[in-house]
FIKOLBA-792946 format. One record per residue (C-alpha): residue number from 1; residue in three letters; x, y, z negated. Coordinates in steps of 0.001 Angstrom, whole numbers, plus 500000, padded with zeros to 6 digits. Layout:
    nr   rest        u        v        w
   NUM    Ala        X        Y        Z
...
REM end
This chain:
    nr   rest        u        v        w
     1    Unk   585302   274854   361935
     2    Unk   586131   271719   364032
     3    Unk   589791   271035   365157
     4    Unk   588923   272244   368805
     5    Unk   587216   275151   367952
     6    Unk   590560   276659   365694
     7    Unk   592363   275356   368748
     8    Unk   590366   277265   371421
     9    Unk   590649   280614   368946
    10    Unk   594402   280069   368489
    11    Unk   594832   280260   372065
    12    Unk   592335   283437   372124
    13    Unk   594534   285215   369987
    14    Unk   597688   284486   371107
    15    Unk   596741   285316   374660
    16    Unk   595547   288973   373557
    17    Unk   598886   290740   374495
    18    Unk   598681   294402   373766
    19    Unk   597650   296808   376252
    20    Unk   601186   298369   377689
    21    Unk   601312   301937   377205
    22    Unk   601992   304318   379819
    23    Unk   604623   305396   381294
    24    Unk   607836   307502   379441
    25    Unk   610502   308994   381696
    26    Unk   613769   306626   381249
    27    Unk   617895   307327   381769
    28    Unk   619437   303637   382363
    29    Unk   622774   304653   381492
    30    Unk   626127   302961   382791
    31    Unk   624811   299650   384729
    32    Unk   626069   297494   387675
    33    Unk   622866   298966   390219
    34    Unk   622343   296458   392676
    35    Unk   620343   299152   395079
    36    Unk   619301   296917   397882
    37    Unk   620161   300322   400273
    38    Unk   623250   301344   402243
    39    Unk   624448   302192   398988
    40    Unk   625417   299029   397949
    41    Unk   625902   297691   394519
    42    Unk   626969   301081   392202
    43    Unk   629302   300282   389224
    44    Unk   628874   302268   386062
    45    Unk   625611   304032   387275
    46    Unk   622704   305562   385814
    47    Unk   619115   305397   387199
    48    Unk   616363   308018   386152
    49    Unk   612571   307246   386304
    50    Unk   610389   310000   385928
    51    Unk   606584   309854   386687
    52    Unk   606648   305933   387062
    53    Unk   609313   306379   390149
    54    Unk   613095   306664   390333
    55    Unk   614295   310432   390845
    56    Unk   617751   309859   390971
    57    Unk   620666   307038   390956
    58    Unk   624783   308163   390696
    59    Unk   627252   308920   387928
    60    Unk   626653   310751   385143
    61    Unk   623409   311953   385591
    62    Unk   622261   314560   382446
    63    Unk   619200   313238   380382
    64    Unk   616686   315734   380143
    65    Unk   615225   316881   376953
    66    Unk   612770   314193   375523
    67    Unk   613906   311804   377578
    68    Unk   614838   308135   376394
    69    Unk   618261   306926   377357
    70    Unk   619473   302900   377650
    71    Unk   622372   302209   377674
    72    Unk   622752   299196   379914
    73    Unk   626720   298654   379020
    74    Unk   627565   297457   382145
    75    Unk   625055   294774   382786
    76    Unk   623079   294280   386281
    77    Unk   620219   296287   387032
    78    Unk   618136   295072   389956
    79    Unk   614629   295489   391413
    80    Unk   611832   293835   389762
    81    Unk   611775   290153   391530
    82    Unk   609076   288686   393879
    83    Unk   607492   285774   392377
    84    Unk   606508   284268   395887
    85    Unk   602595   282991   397275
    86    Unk   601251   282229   394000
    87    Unk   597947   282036   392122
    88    Unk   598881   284300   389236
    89    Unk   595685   285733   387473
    90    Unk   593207   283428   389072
    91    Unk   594335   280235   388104
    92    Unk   594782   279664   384179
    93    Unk   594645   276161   383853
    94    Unk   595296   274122   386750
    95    Unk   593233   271102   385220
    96    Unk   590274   273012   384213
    97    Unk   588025   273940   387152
    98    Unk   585890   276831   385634
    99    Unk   590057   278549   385757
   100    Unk   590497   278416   389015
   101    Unk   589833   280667   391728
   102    Unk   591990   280931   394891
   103    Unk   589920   278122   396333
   104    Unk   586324   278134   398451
   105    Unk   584768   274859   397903
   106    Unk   581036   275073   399595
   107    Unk   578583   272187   399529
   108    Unk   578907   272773   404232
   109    Unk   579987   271190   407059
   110    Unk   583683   271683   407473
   111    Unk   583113   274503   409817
   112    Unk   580856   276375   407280
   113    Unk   583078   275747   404618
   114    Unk   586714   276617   405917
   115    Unk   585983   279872   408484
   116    Unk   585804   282176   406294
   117    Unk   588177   284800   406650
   118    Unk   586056   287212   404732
   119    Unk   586804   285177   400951
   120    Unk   589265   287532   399487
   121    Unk   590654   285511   396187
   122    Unk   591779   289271   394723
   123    Unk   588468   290104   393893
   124    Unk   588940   287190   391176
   125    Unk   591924   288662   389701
   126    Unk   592343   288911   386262
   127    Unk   594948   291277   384475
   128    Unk   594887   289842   381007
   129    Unk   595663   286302   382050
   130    Unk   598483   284858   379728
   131    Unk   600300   283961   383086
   132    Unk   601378   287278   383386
   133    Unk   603509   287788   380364
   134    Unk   605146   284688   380850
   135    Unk   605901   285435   384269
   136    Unk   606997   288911   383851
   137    Unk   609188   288730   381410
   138    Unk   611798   286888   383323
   139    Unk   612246   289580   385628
   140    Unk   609250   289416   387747
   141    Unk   607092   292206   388697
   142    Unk   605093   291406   391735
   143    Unk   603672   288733   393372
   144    Unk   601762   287514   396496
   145    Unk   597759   285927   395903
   146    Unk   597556   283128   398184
   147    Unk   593670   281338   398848
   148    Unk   594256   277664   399501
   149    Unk   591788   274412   399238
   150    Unk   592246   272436   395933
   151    Unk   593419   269469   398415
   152    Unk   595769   272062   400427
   153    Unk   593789   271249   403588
   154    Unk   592518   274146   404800
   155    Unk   592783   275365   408033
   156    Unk   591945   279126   407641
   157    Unk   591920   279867   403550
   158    Unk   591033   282926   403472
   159    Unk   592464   286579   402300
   160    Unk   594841   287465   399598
   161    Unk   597234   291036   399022
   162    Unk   600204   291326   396705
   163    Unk   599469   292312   392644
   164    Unk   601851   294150   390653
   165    Unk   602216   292001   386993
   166    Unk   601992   295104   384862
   167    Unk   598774   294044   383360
   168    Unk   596240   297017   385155
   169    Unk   592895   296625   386924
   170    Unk   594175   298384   389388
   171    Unk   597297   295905   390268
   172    Unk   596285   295136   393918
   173    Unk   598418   296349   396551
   174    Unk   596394   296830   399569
   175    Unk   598940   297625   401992
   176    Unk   599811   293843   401744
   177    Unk   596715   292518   402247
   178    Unk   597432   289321   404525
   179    Unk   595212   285847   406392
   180    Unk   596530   282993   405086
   181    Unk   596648   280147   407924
   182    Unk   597831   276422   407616
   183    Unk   599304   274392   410506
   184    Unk   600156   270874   410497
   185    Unk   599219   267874   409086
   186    Unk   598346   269332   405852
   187    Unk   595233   270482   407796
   188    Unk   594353   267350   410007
   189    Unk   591173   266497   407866
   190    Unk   589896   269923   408933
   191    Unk   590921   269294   412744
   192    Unk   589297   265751   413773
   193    Unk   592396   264630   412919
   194    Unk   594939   266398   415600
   195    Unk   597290   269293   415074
   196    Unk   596097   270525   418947
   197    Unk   592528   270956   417621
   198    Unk   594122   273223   415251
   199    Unk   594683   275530   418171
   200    Unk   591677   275055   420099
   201    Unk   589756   275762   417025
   202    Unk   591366   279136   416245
   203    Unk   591523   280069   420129
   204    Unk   587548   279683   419545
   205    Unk   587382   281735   416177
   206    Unk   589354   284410   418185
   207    Unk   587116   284572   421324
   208    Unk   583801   284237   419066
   209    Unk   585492   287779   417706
   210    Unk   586515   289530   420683
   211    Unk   582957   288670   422524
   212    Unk   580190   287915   419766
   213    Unk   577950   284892   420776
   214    Unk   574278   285322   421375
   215    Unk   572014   285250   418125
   216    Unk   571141   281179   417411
   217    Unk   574195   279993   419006
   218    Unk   576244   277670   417252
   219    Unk   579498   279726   415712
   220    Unk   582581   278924   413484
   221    Unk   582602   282058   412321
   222    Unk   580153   284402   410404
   223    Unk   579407   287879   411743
   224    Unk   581286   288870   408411
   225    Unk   584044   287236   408992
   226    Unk   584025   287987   412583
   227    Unk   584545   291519   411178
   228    Unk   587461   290698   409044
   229    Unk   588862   288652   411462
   230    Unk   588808   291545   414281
   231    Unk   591091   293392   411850
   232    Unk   593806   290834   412148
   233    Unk   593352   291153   416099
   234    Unk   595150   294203   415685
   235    Unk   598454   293526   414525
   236    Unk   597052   292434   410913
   237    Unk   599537   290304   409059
   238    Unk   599131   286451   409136
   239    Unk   600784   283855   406752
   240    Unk   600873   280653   408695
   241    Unk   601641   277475   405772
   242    Unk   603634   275358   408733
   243    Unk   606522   273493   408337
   244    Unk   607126   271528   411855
   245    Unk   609338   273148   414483
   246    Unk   607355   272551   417401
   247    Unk   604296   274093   415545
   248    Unk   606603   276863   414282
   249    Unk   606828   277651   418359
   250    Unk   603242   277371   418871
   251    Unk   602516   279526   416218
   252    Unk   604991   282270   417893
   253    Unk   603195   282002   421148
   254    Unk   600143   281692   419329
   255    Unk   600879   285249   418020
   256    Unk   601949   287065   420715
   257    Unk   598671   286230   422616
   258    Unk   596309   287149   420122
   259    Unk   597493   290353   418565
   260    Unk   598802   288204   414935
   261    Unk   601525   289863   413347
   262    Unk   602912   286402   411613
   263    Unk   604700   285425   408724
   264    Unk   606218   281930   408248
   265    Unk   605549   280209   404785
   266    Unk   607371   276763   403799
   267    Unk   609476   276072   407436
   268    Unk   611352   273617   406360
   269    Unk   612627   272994   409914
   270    Unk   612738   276713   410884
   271    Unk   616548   276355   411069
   272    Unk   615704   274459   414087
   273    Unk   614052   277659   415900
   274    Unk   615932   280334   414161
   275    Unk   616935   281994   417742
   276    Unk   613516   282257   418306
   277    Unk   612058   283789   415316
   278    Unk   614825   285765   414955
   279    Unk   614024   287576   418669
   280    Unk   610736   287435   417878
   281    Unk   611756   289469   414399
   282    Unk   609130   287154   412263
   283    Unk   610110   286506   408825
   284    Unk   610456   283498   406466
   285    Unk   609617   282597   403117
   286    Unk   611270   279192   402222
   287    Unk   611832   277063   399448
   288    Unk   615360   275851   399158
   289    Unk   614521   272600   397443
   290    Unk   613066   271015   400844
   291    Unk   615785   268756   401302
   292    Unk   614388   265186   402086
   293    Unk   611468   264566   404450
   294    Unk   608669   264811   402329
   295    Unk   606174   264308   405665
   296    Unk   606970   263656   408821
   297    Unk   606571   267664   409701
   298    Unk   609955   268080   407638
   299    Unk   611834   265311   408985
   300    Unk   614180   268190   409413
   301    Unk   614591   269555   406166
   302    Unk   618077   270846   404918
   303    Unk   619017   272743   401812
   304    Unk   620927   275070   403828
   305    Unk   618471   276247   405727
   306    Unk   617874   279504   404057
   307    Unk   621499   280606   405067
   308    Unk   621498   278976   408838
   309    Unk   618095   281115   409088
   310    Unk   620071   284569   407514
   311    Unk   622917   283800   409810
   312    Unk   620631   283968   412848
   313    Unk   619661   287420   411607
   314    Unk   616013   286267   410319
   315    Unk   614696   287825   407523
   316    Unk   613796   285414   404769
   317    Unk   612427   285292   401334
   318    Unk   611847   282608   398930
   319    Unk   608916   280461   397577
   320    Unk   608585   277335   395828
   321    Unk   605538   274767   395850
   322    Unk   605559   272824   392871
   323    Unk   603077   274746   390348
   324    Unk   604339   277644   391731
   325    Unk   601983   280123   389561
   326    Unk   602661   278673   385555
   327    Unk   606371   278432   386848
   328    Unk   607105   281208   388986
   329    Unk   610263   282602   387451
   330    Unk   612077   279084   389050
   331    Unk   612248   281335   391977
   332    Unk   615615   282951   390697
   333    Unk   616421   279069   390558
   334    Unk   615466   278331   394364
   335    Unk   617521   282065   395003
   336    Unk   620559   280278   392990
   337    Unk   620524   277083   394854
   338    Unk   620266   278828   398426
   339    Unk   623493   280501   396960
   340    Unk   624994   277157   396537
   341    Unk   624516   275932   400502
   342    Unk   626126   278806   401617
   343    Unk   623182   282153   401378
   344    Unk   625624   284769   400606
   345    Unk   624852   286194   397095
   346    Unk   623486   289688   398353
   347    Unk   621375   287836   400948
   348    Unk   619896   285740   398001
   349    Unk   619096   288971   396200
   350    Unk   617236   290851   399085
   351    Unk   615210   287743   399641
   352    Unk   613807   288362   396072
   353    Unk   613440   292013   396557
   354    Unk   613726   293954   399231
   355    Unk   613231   291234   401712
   356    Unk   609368   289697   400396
   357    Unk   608635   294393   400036
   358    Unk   609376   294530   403333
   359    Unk   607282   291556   405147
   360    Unk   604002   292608   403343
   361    Unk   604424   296467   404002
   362    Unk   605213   297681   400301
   363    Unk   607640   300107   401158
   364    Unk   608107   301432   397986
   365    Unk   609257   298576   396195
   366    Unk   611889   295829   396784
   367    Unk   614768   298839   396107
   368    Unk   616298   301236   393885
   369    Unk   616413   304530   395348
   370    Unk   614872   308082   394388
   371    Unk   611225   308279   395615
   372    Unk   610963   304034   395054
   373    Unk   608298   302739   392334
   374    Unk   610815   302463   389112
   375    Unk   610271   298470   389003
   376    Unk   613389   297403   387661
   377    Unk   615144   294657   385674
   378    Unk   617876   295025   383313
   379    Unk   619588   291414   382904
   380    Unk   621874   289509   380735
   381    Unk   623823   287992   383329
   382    Unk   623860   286586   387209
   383    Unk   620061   286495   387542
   384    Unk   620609   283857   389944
   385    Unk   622138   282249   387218
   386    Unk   619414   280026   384746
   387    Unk   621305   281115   381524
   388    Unk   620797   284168   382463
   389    Unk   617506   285975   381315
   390    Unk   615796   289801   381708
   391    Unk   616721   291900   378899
   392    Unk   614267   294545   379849
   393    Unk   611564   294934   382794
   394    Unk   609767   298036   383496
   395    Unk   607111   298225   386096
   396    Unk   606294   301788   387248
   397    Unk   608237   303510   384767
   398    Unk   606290   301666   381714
   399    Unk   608739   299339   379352
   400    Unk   607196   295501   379308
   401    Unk   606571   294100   376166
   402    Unk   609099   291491   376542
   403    Unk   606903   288601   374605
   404    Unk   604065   285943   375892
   405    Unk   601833   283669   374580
   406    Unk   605027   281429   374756
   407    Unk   607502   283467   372187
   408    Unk   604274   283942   370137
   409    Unk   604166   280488   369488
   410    Unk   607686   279637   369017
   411    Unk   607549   282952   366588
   412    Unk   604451   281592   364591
   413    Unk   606001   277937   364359
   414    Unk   609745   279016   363695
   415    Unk   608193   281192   360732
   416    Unk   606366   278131   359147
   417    Unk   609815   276210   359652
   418    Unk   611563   278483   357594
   419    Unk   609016   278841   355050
   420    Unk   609439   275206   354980
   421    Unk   612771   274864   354609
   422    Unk   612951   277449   351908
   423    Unk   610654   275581   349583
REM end
């Protein structure tokens, strides 16, 4: 056997995680609940999950028979953590193409090739990817599956809906199913070159909709995607990738005139139009680490943005864009450093949780409370905090096995170390 082919079967096995079983009715005994309701942060409380949700959270709450009981000692408790617009489960390796699927690349003209709102990247998901481990076991349970172009050009990307990391073929949640949009001048090459044909061209996908063109007449759209695009007509929920102020404003009016229900992604400047998004009650998902002017759309850019953006009264949530699927758990470092420039801690913690739930319509997650899917975290520490890492993570009332391709290899090579050493 050739030195590649042992290498490609090593990482075979070590990606076969076992199946998780089901779920097994839990008491969390005697933690610090961080309940992301009225109720505030609960010391000394107990949680109980039974059937996959939580049925109750206070003091001293009786285990029934059979039941397993944790005792959490104290430690934080928290909602299972967003891991932001990611490519989780249908990208494995970014440098091998046959990996990768949150991207249409047809052999068309650029209007062929990028209006197609009907490419829905969740049909590519895979459960068993060894992302998931890796991801989930630093406190992550969910994420969001965003379609982009392999350059990041493209204008209208496509579909994606939020996944649920617990491993199932049933992990799509399709209440969140979103249109993923980019403004700016990441999209130029797919707008002759101007920002305003990035308007003119939508304003044509939308009328080609609302009043189909006669058979044989030249169309952005197809009558598929006409279809899907009708949907979003209708108050469907849109994730505009824009960064610029003045195209954050345009996107607003943009909006309101043609039924969008938006969601801003990246914003670096959005501090600069916080008033305005903050009437206009559309939400933000930002990475704290824009602090220099990467492009001339975040000339801008501030690390406290996050916190000017809270104190306006706009709902936020986080996201980072460098690799963001093979190193998703950094988001609890973007949530720590938005603590840093002044995000107060709480705010930093709903913008993981209950925040991200609420902007893509999962109403059942993002907070502890009876009724609420039991996705919960049971940490060492801060989890803002890097030292800090997820002692426990159950999704839906099932206990994660807290190992990934990643331990499995430090396992297998610490074990030939010490063999080693003990000749």
């Amino acid at each position: 056997m050739s030195f590649a082919t042992r290498l490609r079967a090593s990482v075979v096995v070590l990606g076969m995680i076992a199946p998780v079983a089901g779920a097994q009715d839990v008491l969390i005994r005697g933690a610090e609940v961080h309940t992301l309701t009225s109720a505030g942060k609960l010391a000394n409380a107990d949680v109980l999950v039974a059937g996959g949700k939580i049925s109750a959270v206070g003091q001293q709450l009786a285990a029934p028979a059979g039941v397993e009981v944790v005792e959490a000692k104290g430690r934080m408790l928290t909602p299972g953590l967003f891991a932001g617009l990611t490519a989780i489960g249908i990208e494995e390796v970014s440098g091998e193409g046959s990996t990768v699927d949150e991207s249409l690349m047809l052999d068309a003209p650029m209007w062929q090739a990028q209006w197609r709102p009907e490419f829905d990247v969740t049909l590519a998901y895979n459960p068993r990817s060894v992302v998931l481990p890796v991801t989930r076991m630093e406190g992550l349970t969910w994420a969001m599956l965003a379609p982009r172009s392999r350059d990041g050009s493209a204008l209208l990307a496509g579909q994606g809906a939020a996944i649920t990391l617990d491993g199932s073929y049933d992990a799509v949640l399709e209440t969140s199913r979103s249109l993923f949009i980019s403004i700016g001048s990441n999209a130029l090459s797919m707008s002759a070159g101007s920002r305003a044909a990035q308007y003119m061209l939508l304003d044509q996908a939308v009328r080609e909709t609302r009043t189909p063109p006669p058979p044989g007449t030249p169309t952005l759209l197809l009558p598929a995607g006409r279809e899907v695009l009708a949907k979003y007509l209708k108050g469907g929920r849109v994730v505009f990738n824009v960064h610029r102020a003045a195209d954050i404003r345009q996107v607003l009016a943009l909006a309101r005139r043609v039924g969008f229900k938006p969601v801003i992604a990246g914003g670096a400047e959005a501090w600069l139009v916080a008033q305005e998004l903050a009437k206009a009650k559309v939400p933000v998902l930002v990475n704290t680490l824009d602090n220099l002017p990467y492009d001339f759309d975040r000339i801008a850019a501030r690390l406290d943005n996050p916190a000017l953006l809270a104190r306006a009264g706009v709902p936020i949530g986080f996201i980072q864009t460098d690799d963001s699927s093979h190193n998703a758990r950094k988001i609890r470092q973007v949530a720590g450093n938005a603590v840093a420039q002044g995000l107060p801690w709480d705010a930093a913690l709903a913008a993981l949780t209950a925040n991200p739930a609420d902007m893509f319509g999962l109403e059942r997650h993002g907070r502890i409370a009876p009724g609420k899917a039991a996705d919960l975290v049971l940490w060492s520490g801060d989890p803002l905090e890097v030292t800090s890492a997820a002692d426990q993570v159950w999704i839906a009332g099932v206990s994660m096995p807290m190992r990934s391709r990643q331990t499995e290899l430090r396992d297998r090579y610490m074990e030939k170390l010490k063999r080693k050493a003990a000749r």
